[in-house]
N, C-alpha and C positions, 0 to 999 in steps of 0.2 A: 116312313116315307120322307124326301128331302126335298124341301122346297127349293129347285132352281134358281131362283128367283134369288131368295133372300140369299145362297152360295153366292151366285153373282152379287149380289149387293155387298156381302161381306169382306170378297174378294178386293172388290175395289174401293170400298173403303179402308181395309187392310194396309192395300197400295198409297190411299192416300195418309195413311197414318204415318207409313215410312218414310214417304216423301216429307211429309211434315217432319219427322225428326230428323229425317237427315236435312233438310234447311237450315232446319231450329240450330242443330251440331255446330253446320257452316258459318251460318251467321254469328255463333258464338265466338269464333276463333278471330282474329287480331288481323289489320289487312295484312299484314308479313306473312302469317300463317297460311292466310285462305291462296296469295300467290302463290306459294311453296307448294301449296295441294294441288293446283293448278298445274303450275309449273310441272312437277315431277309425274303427274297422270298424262301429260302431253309425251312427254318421255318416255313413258312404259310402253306408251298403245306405239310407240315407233319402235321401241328396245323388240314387244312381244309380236313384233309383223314381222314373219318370218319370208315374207314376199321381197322382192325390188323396190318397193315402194316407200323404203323411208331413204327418197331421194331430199332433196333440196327443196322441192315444191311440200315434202313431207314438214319439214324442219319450220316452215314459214309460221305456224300459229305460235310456237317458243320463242322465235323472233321476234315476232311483234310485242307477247308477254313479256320480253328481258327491256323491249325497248319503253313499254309502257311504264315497268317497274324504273327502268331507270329516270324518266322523266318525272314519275312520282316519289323519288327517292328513297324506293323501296328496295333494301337489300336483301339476298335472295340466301336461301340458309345454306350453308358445304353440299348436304344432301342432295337437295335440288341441282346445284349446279354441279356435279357429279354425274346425278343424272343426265344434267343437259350435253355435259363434253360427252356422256358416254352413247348418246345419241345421235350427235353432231359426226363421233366418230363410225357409226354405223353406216353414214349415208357414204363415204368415203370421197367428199368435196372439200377438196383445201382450200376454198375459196370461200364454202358456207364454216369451217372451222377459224378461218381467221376473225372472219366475221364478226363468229361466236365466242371467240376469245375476246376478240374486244369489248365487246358488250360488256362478259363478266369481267372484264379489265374495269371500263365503267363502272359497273356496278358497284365493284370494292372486294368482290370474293376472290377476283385472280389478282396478285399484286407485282408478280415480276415478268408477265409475256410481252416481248419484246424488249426488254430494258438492256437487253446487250447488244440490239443490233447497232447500237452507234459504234460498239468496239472493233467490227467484224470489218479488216480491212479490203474494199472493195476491188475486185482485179482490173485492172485500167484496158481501157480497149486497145491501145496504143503499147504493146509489149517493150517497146522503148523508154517511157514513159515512168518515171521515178516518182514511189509512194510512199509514206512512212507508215513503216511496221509497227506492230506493237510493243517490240523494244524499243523503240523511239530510231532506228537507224533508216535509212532511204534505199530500195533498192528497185531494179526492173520486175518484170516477169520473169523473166529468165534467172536472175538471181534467187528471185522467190523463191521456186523450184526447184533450184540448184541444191538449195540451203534445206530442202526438205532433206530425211532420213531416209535411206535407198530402201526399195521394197524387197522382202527376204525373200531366198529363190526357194518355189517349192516343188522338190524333185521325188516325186511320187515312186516311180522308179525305183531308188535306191531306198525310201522307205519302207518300202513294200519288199524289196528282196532281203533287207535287212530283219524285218519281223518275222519273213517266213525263214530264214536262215538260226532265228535265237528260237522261235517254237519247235523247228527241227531236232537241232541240239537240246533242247531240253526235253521234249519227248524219248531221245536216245535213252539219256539218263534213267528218265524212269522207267525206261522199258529193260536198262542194266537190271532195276533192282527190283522189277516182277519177275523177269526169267533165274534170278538166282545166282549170275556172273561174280559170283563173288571175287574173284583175280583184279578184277577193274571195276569194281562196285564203288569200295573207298574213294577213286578218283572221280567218280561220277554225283558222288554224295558232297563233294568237297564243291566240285563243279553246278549242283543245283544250291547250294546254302549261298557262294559267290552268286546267283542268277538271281538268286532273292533279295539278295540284300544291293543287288543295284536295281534290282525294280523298285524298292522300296524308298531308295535315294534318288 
């Protein structure tokens, strides 16, 4: 017979043994560490919601954690912040990923987001209006433009007539040298080895 009672008892003393070492664990670990643990479980439970809801108002407790670490000068390890862009990216806000770049920019894990936007030359509102390039030369909008390289035509059309015109022909061929056409077989052999070796080229 099983005493209820002491099951119950054991049970929840059980409970409280784990909890006790899982503190005992946490407390042991380095504060860099225990954020990291932190950090990255905030990120799985948003990675593992398979709902709408790892919106922006989702992403706010990693927030406040990136901005507490930064203010305590706690840098955050690859891992963690791995997880965190790969969270940030889930929610699908460029507003809350810029955000979030920056923070890890702070922090010290990210070290080049944004470092080129000073090179990126800005298109003037004023198409008249003369900028310097990043050749160092001065041109309009319309120069700008000009000086790009033309976009290549893509004529679907004659792609498409052209591939089914070399699978035709080369179907012929082989169909020379199942039926046995020996008379014009040699030419058709000559004619698929030339088909091969410019597919190959």
């Amino acid at each position: 017979k099983v005493d209820k009672n002491n099951e119950a008892g054991g049970l929840v003393v059980g409970a409280t043994n784990n909890k006790s070492r899982l503190s005992s664990a946490f407390a042991a670990l380095g504060e860099s560490d225990q954020y990291d643990a932190v950090l990255t479980g905030l990120c799985a439970k948003i990675l593992d919601d398979t709902s709408d809801s790892a919106t922006r108002a989702a992403l706010q407790d990693p927030i406040k954690l990136m901005q507490e670490m930064n203010s305590r000068r706690v840098t955050a390890s690859g891992r963690s912040l791995m997880a965190l862009i790969d969270a940030t990216c889930v929610s699908k806000d460029t507003k809350a990923m810029s955000e979030m770049m920056s923070l890890c920019l702070k922090n010290g894990g990210v070290q080049k987001y944004g470092k080129l936007q000073r090179f990126i030359t800005q298109l003037p509102s004023n198409p008249n209006a003369r900028v310097t390039c990043s050749d160092g030369t001065k041109k309009t909008r319309t120069e700008r433009l000009e000086s790009l390289a033309a976009i290549p035509k893509d004529n679907r059309v004659d792609e498409v007539s052209s591939a089914l015109t070399f699978s035709a022909f080369a179907s012929l061929c082989f169909l020379v040298n199942i039926f046995g056409l020996d008379d014009i077989s040699p030419f058709t052999n000559i004619s698929i080895f030339t088909l091969t070796l410019l597919g190959l080229v």
